[in-house]
N, C-alpha and C positions, 0 to 999 in steps of 0.2 A: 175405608180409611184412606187408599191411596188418593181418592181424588178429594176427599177432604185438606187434605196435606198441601196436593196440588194447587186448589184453591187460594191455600194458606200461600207458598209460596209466591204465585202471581202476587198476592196485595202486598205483600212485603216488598217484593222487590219494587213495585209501584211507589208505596212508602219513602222508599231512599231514593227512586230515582229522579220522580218531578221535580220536586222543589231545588237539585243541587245546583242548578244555576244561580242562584245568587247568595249563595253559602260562602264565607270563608273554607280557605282549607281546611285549618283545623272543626271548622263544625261540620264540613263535608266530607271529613276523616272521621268523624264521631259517629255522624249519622248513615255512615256506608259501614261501620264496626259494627252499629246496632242491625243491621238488615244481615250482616253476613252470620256473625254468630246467632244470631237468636233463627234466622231462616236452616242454618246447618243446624243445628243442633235438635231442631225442631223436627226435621227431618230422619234423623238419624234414631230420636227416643222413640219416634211414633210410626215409624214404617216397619212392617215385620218382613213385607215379602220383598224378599232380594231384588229383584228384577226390578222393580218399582222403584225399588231405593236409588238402582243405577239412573234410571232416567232422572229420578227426581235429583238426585247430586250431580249431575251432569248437567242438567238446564238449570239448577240456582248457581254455580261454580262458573258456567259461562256467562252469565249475566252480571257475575259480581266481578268478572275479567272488565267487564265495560265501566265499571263501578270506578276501580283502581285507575284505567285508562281519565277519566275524568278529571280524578285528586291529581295525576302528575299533569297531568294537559293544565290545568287551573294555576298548577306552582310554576310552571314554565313559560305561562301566559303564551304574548305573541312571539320571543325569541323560542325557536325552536330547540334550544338545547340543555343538553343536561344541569340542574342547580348546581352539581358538585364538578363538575366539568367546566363550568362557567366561575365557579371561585377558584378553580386552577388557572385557568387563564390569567384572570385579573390580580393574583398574588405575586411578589418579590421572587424571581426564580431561584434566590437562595433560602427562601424563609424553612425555618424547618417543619411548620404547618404543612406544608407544600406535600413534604412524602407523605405524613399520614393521610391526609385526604386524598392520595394518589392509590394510595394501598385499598382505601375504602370505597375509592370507586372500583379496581379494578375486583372487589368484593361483589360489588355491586351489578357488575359485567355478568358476572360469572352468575351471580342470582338469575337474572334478567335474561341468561339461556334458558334455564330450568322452567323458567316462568312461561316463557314464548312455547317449550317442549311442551307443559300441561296444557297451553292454549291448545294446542295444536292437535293433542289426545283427545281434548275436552270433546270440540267441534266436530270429532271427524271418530268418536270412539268406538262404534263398528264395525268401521275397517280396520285396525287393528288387531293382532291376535294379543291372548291373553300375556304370553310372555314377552311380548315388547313394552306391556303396560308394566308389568312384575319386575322388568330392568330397570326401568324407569324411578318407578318407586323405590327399591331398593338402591339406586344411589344417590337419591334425596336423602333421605333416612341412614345411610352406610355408616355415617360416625368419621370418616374419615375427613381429612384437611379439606378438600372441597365438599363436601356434604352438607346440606342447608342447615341445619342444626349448629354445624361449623363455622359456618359463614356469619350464622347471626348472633354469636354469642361475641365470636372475635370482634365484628363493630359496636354493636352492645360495650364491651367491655373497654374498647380503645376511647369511644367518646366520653365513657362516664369515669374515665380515672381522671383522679386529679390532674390539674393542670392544663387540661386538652383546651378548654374553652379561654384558660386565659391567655393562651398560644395563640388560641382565635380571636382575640379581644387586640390582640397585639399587632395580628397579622392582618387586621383591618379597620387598623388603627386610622380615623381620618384625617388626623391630622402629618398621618409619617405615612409617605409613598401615594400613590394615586389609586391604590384599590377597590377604593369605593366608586370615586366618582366616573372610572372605568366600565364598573360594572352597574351603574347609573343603579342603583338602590345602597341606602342607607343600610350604617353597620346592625343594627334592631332588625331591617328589613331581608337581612344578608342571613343573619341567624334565625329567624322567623321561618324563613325557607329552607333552609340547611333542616331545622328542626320538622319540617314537614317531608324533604325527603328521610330521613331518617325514619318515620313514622310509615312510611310507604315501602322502603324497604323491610321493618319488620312487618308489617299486615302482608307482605308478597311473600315473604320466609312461611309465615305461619298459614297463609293459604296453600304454597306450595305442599308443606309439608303435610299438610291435612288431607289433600288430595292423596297425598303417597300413602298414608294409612287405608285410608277408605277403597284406594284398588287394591291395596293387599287385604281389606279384610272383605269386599266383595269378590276377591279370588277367591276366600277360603282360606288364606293361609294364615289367618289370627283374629285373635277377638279386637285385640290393643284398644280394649276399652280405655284400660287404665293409661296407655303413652298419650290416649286424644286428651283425656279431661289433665293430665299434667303439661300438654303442650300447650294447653288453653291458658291454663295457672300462669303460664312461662310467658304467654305471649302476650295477658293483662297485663302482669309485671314490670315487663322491660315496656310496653307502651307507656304506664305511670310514672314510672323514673324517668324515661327521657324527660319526658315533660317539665318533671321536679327538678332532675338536673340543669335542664337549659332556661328554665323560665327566668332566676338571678340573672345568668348571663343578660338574659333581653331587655331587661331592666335596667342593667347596666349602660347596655348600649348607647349609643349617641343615636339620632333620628335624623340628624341633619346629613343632607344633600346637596353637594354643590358640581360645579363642572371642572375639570381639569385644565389646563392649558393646551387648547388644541394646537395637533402636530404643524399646521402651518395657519399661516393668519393672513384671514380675510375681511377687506374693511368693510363694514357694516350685515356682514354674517355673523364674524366670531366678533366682534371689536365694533364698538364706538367711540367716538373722538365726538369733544365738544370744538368746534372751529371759530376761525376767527374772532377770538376774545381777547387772549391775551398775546400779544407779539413783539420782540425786540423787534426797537426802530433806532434809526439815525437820523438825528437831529443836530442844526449848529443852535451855538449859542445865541448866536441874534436873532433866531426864530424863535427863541425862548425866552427872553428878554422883554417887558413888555415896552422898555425905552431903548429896544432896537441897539443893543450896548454887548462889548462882551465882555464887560467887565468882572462878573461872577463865572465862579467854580462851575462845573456841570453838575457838582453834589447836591447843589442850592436849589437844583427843579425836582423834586421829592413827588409836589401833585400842583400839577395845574390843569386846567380844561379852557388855556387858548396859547394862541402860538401861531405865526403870522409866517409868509413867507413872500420876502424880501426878495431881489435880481440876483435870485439865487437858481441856478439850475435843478441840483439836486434835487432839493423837498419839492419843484413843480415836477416829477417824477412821479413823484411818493400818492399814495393813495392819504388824504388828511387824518387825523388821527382825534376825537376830542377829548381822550383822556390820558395824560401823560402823567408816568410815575416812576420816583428812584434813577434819574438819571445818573452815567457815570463819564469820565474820561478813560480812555483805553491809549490810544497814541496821536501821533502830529498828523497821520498818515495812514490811509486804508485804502483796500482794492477792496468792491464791493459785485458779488454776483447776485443780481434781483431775479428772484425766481419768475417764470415766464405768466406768472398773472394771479392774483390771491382769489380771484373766483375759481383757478381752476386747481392750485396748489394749496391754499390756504397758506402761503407762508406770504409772507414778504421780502427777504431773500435765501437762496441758496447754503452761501457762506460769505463770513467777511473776513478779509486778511489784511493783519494790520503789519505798518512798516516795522514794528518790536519781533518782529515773528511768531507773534500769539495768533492763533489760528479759532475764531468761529463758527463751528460746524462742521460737517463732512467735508472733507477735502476733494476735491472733483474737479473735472471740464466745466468751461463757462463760456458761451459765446461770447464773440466779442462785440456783440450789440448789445448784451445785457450788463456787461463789466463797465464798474463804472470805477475810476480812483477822486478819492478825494485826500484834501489839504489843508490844514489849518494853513488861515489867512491872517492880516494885518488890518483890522477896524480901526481909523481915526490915526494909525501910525502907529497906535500907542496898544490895542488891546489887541490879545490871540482872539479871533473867531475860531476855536476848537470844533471840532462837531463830538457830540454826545451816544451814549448808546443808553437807548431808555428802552420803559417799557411801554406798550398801548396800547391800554383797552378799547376795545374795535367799538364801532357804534350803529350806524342802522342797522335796525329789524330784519330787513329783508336777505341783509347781509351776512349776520352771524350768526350761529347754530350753537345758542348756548340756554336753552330753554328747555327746562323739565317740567314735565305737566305735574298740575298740580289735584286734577279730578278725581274722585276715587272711579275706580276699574273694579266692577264687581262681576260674578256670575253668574247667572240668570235662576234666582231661587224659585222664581215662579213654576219653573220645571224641575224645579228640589234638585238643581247642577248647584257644583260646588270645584273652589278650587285646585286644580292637581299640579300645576305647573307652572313658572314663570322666565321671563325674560325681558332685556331690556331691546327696545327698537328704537329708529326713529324715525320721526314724519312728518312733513313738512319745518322741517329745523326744530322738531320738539321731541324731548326723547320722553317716552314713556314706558312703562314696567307691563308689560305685556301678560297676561296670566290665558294660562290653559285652563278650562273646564272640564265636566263628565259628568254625569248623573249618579249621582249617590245611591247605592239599592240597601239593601238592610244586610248588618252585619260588615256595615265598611266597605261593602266593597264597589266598584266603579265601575261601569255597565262601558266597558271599550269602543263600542260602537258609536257612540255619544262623545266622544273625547273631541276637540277643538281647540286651536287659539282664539280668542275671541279677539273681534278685529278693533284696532283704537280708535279713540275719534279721532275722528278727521280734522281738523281745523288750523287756521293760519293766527300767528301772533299779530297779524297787521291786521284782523278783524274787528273791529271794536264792539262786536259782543261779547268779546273774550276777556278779559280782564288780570294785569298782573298780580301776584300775591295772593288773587284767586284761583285761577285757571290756570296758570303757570308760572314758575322762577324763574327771574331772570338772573343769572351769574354776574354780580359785578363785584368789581375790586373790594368794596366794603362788604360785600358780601355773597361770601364763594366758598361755607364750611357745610360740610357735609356730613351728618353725623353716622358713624358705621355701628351697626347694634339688630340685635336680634329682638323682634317682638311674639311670645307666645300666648297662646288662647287661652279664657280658664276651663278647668276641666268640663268635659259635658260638652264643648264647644267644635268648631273646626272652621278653619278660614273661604273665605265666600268672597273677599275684595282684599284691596291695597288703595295704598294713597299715601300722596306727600302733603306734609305739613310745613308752615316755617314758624317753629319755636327761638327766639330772640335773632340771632344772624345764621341760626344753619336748618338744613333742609333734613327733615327727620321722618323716619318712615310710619306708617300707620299699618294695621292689617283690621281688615271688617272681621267679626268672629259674630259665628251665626250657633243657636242652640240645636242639638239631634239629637235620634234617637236612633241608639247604636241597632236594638233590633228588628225595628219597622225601616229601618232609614232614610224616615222624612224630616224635613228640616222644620225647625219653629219659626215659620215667616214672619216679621212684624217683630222679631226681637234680636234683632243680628245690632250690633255697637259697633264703633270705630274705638279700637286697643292701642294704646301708647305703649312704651316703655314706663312701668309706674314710677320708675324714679328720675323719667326724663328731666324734672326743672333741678333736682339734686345734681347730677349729672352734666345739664347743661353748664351750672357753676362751677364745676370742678373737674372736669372731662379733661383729659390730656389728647394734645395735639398728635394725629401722625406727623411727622416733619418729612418731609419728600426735599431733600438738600442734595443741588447738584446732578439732579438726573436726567436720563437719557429718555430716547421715546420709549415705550414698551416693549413694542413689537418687536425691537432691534435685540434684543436680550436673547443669547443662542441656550439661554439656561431655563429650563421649568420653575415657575413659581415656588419656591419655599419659604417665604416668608407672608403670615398670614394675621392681620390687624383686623379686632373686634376691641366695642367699648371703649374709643376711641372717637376723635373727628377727623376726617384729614380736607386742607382747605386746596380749593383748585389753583394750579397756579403753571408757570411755565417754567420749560423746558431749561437746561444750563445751557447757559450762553456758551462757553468752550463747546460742549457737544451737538448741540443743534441751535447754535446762535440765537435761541431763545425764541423759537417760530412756533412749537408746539404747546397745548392745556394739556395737562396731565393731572389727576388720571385718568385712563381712557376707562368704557365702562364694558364688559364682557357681554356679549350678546348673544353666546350660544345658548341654546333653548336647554333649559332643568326645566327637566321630569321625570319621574319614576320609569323604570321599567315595567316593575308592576303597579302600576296608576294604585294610588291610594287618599285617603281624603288628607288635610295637611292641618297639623294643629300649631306652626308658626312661622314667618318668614322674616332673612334677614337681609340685611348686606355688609359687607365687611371686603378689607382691602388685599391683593393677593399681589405679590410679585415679588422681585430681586433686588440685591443690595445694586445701584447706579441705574436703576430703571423707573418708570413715575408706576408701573404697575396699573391694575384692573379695579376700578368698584364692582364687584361680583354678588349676584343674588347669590342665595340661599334658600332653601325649602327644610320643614320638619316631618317630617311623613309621620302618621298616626301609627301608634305602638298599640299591638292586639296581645302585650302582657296582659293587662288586665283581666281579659276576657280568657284567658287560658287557666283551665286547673284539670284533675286528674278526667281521665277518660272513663274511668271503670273505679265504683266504690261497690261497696259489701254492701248486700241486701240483710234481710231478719236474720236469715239463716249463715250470713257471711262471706256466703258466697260473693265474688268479687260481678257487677253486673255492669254495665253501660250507666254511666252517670246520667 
């Protein structure tokens, strides 16, 4: 009979251990419950002779040590640290979430010696004498405040009373404080883990504990038939409820992911800027004139695309300009600092000061080769030559960086890779939404080895294989609205590509959505679509404006993003003339890389606008990471006889 059993054992533990590489946790929590109870139990009804039974609990108990090591190694992925130690970090250090799950790790501390202790007996239980095992078990088992019994009823009971989870709903909450995007997973994706260590701490309690019976009843010193089959009872139980309890919450949850405002700002890592598009310029009237007069207002030049320049010093300074609009008068009289070159500053100038003492831009040093004053003059005796402060949309190709691609960016489905990440770059003056890949395995989950940015195309606007309105947008004055809005996949689906569209004058996003199959995890090739927003043409009629009035660059803002615009449009436009003389486009667009920490497949991606009341703020992606509520229900249901068994 022993080595029948033995038998038994080896295929079982083969059973749960091959295939866990590409299991979710929760099915590699399910399928390592079934190898462990049914292998212990197995063992225990059908072995008579002692001696046997020790070897035979000893090499299934060590083997299911590796089992567990798996399930946390998989919820930890590649950050090496604790799930519950890692939601203390990334929390409010007043939230009052904070101490229980402080309490419950150092619960969990205190398990996770007992546990390393049985390791440690397990591997080595020969040497050993019988009373170091007999201590061991009896303060597992003791009943007292630290005793594992102790341990796992107290968290048991703290997560499942009311309230706990809507403390947690609160406490990472994404739209109040940066918790999530800290901890780069989604609040669904925050409790999806939380809810698998929970499920790892009770299967370590209940292993722990089981082992402490079984050396006291291979001492001799009891039968405890009856404490194994109701710690069994005890530890289906709370397995099932966790579940029931947390599964609502997950449900709840939000899916979206996005990046925080990093601690310092780098151009073209964290930030991109559209350049030379729009820019206050100065201009006189009789270069605006087309009868060389200055008889009109400077309000009277709104849009024109010509404008001459006359034995005029200044504007043969000026880099030409062919789209002028909104001109205004400011004073008689200005000192003007020209920034030291628009290929290398993209401004045109510094700051202007006029003789009123209104002041445009930063206040600063100016050499005195670049300061230039100017004057209203006397045309014909009779007319002010005022100079103007307009605005100018820039013009060659080669020159401005105001072009967003317009091609879809997909994943390589031929090798069933699928989306996990995005960002914007830019390249050659063309910004595009950059997506991460990974190969999709069955059960959702992402083969990390495979993960990539995939690289953009390459190509130049001054190409004429390239084509505008097809290949790329270009930002001009009549059209520069961007719509901000989330597009999700229908069920069944997950996202595989992006792309921009231009729906009447704004620039709207697309997501390719490809059909799978949750537990082979191959993709339906040949049937993946390009997903709108389905109410985009409703929408496009009636959509309200962000209004960006009067504001500053971005980056200059000493304060974090708290203001956050979805379903909306906001249109590109420049900077306040008081605070940067009107030389910068705003908004800039965020370019640090979203992605999961734990890579998962994405069922919708958006963009929407982040920033501070006097700042133009960020257009920032967004990601939805895949919710595995669905795929969760009880671990353990009643068989004919009731008995509660592995579902």
């Amino acid at each position: 009979m022993g080595r029948a059993v033995l038998l038994f054992l080896i295929i079982a533990s083969l059973l749960f251990v091959e295939p866990v590489s590409v299991l979710p946790v929760f099915e590699l929590y399910t399928k390592t419950t079934t190898g462990i109870t049914e292998t212990l139990f197995a063992t225990f009804e059908h072995v008579s002779d002692v001696a046997n039974k020790e070897k035979l609990v000893c090499s299934s108990l060590d083997t299911i040590t590796v089992q567990i090591g798996n399930i946390s190694q998989r919820i930890i992925q590649s950050e090496q640290i604790n799930v519950i130690a890692r939601m203390l970090q990334n929390l409010p250090s007043a939230h009052q979430l904070k101490l229980k799950l402080n309490d419950i790790l150092m619960k969990q501390i205190t398990l996770n010696v007992y546990y390393r202790e049985m390791e440690r007996y397990l591997r080595h239980i020969d040497k050993y004498e019988n009373s170091a095992l007999i201590n061991f078990a009896e303060g597992v088992v003791s009943g007292d405040s630290n005793s594992i019994p102790f341990l796992m009823e107290s968290v048991y009971q703290q997560v499942t009373v009311p309230g706990f989870f809507d403390d947690f709903l609160e406490g990472f909450d994404v739209t109040v404080g940066d918790s999530v995007c800290k901890g780069k997973q989604s609040t669904a994706q925050i409790i999806h883990s939380f809810m698998n260590e929970l499920l790892i701490i009770n299967l370590k309690g209940y292993i722990v504990t089981y082992t402490s019976y079984m050396i006291k009843k291979l001492c001799k010193i009891g039968d405890f038939n009856m404490e194994l089959q109701d710690l069994r009872e005890e530890f289906q139980r709370r397995t099932n409820n966790l579940v029931a309890t947390i599964k609502p919450y997950m449900e709840r949850a939000s899916s979206a992911l996005w990046r925080c405002d990093p601690q310092n700002h780098v151009k073209d890592e964290t930030y991109i800027e559209v350049t030379n598009f729009l820019h206050g310029i100065i201009l006189n009237k009789v270069n605006l004139d087309p009868n060389e007069r200055c008889s009109e207002e400077c309000d009277v030049f709104t849009y024109t695309t010509k404008y001459q320049c006359h034995d005029n010093k200044w504007c043969k300074h000026q880099t030409t300009c062919p789209k002028i609009i909104n001109c205004l008068y400011i004073d008689s009289s200005m000192e003007v600092c020209r920034s030291e070159g628009m290929f290398k500053t993209n401004r045109r100038y510094d700051y202007v000061k006029f003789g009123n003492g209104r002041h445009f831009g930063k206040r600063k040093s100016c050499s005195r080769s670049r300061t230039t004053g100017l004057e209203t003059y006397r045309n014909w005796l009779v007319y002010k030559c005022s100079y103007c402060y307009c605005l100018c949309e820039e013009g060659p190709p080669f020159f401005s960086e105001r072009y967003i691609n317009m091609r879809l960016t997909e994943s390589n489905k031929t090798d069933n890779k699928v989306m996990t990440g995005l960002r914007f770059v830019k390249n050659r003056q063309v910004i595009h939404l950059q997506i991460q890949e990974g190969t999709l395995l069955p059960y959702g989950q992402i083969d990390l080895d495979t993960l990539r940015w995939v690289p953009v195309e390459d190509y130049k606007v001054t190409n004429s294989s390239y084509h505008p309105g097809k290949d790329y947008y270009t930002l001009k004055w009549e059209e520069r609205d961007f719509d901000l809005a989330d597009i999700m996949v229908k069920e069944g689906s997950i996202v595989t590509g992006v792309a921009f569209r231009k729906v009447g004058t704004r620039l709207h996003l697309q997501v390719q959505a490809t059909p799978f199959n949750f537990t082979s995890g191959k993709l339906r090739n040949g049937f993946s679509v390009l997903e709108d927003d389905p109410d985009i043409r409703r929408k496009h009629k009636f959509a309200k404006q962000l209004i960006l009035d009067r504001v500053d660059i971005p980056i200059r803002s000493d304060l974090p993003s708290d203001k956050f615009t979805t379903n909306k449009y906001v249109k590109f436009a420049n900077t306040d003339y008081d605070k940067d003389a009107g030389q910068t486009t705003i908004p800039f667009f965020d370019a640090q890389p979203l992605e999961s920490a734990i890579p998962v497949p994405l069922v919708g991606v958006g963009v929407f606008h982040k920033g501070t009341s006097g700042f133009g703020g960020f257009i920032t992606p967004r990601i939805f990471t895949y919710n595995f509520t669905k795929h969760l229900g009880p671990v353990f249901s009643p068989d004919k006889n009731g008995r509660l068994r592995v579902s």
